[in-house]
N, C-alpha and C positions, 0 to 999 in steps of 0.2 A: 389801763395802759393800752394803747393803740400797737395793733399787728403790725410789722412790718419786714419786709421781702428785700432778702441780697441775691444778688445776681453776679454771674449768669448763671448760678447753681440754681439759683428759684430754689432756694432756701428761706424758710419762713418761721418766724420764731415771735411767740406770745408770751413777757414777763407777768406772773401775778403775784403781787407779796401784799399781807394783809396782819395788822399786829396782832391779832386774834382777839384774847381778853388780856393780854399784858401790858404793864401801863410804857412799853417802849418797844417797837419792833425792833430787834438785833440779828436780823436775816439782811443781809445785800446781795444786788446784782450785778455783774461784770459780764457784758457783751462785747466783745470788740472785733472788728473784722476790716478786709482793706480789698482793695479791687483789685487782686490776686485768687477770689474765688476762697479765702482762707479766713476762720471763724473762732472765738473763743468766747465760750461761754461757760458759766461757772455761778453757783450761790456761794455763799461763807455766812455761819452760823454761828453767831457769836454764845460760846454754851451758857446756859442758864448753869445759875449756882453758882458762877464766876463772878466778878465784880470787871465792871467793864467792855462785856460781850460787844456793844453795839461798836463802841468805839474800836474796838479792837477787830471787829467785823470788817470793818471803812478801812481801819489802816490798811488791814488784807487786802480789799481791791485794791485803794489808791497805789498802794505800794505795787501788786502786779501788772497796773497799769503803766504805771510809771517805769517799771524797768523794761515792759514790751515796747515804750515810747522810745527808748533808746536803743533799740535793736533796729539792724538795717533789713532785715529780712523778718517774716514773720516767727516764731521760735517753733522747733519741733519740739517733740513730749520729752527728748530729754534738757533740751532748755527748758523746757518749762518745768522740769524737776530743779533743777538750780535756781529758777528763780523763787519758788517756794523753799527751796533753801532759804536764800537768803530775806526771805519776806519773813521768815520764821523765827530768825534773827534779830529781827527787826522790832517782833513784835515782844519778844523776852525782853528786847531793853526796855521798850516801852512801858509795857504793862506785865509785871513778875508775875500776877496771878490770873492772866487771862488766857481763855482757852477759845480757838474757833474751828471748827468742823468747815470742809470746804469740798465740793464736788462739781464734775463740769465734764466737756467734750474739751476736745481739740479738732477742726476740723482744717487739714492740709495734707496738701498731694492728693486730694481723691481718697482720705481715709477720715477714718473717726476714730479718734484713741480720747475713751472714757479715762478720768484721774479721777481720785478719790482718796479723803484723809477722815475716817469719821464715818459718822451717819448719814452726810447729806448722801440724796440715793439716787443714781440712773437707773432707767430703764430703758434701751434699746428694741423698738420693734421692725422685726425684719422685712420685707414683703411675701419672704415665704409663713409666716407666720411666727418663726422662732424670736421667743424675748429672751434679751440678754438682760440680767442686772449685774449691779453693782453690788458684794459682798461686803457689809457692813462691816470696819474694825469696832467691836463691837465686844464687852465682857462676854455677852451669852453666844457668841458666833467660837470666840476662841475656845469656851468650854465645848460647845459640841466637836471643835476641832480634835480637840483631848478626848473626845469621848465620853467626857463625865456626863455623869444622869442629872436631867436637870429637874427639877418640880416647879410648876407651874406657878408654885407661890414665886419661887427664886427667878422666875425668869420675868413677872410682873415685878418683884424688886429690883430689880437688876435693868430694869429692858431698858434704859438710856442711861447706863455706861460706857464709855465710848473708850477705848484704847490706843488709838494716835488720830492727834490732832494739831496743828500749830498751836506753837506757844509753852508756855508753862517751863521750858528749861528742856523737855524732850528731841532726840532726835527723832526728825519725818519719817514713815516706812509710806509710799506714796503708793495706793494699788494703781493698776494701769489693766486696760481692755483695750486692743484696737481690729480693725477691719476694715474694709474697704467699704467706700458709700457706697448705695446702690438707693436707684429712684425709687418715693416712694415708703422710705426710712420716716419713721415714729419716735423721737426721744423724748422723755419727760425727765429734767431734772428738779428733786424737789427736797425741801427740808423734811425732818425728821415730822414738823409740825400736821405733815401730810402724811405721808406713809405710818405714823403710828396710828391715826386717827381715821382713814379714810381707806373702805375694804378694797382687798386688789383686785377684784370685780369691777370697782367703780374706775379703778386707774387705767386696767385693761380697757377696758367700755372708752376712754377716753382714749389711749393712743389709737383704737380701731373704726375712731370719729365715729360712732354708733351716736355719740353725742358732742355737743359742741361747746368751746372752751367758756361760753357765758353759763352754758348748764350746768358744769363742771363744778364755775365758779357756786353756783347759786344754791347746788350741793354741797360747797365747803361750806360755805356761810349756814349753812342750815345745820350742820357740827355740830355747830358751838364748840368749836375747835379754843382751848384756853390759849397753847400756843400759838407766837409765831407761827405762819405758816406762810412758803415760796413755791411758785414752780418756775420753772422756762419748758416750755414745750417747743420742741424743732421740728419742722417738715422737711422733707427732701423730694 
């Protein structure tokens, strides 16, 4: 996928999604943005174990695309909580048994507000060096919320359960980050097919361009990543 640059933010944004070893990628990408300087970028991860991930991945964007088409203005992060509302809705009629994890920016007014349903995972780097992530809804995230002790066997069984997601009959809990841009800004969002598989050495090393997004790539590929695996990466 070829780089390419919106303006007049000189914002710069590189998609990579790759099937891994599965015989069907069920990761999509949703970038959309208007000559207002305003941006929305987002994967959707259609969960394995489900019947239907990919397809139900696609409804996700088409269906967020389509209700941002009908908007006279670009939406702020609490429109854009209603329209995964009702994109949620959407997808329970459609398909009773499917499940998709979805994660993204919003960029408008001069801010960045991270959203997140699931695993797909931001990470925010600052120019003073400080990284923001994204806190995974997650089985093993809510037991340390609890306090319970966890064993290592339990958190290798457990480490891709996810706790809200579109679909399945669930109501959304949608986490939200935001803060003002500032030049110079590092975002990677990426499927779970990456941050389970790939050290956060190597992710760090990559938002603080130490190395570049074909090295990056050339290091997933050398994985042997079984997963799907997405990123978007953002410059400011």
């Amino acid at each position: 996928m070829v780089e390419q640059r919106l303006k007049p933010y000189r914002i710069t944004y590189h998609p990579f999604s790759h099937i891994g070893k599965r015989p069907q990628n069920e990761d999509r990408v949703l970038v959309k943005t208007n000559d207002e300087n305003e941006g929305l970028f987002l994967i959707a991860d259609g969960m394995g174990g489900h019947p239907y991930g990919g397809e139900a991945a696609q409804m996700t964007v088409d269906s967020i695309a389509q209700f941002m088409s009908k908007l006279k203005t670009f939406p702020n992060i609490y429109k854009l909580g209603e329209v995964m509302d009702e994109t949620n809705k959407r997808l329970r009629d459609a398909y009773k048994e499917a499940g998709v994890t979805i994660g993204g920016i919003l960029i408008k007014a001069g801010q960045i507000a991270m959203f997140w349903l699931g695993d797909v995972r931001i990470y925010v780097l600052k120019p003073s060096g400080e990284l923001v992530t994204s806190n995974d809804h997650s089985l093993i995230n809510r037991l340390k919320k609890e306090r319970v002790v966890i064993s290592p066997d339990t958190i290798l069984k457990y480490s891709n359960v996810v706790t809200s997601y579109l679909g399945i009959g669930r109501e959304i809990q949608v986490g939200y980050h935001s803060f003002m841009v500032e030049k110079e800004m590092r975002v990677l969002i990426c499927s779970d097919g990456i941050h389970q598989n790939v050290s956060f050495e190597l992710i760090q090393s990559l938002l603080k361009e130490s190395i570049s997004t074909k090295k990056f790539e050339n290091r997933l590929s050398n994985q042997k990543i079984r997963d799907n695996y997405t990123y978007l990466l953002i410059r400011t």
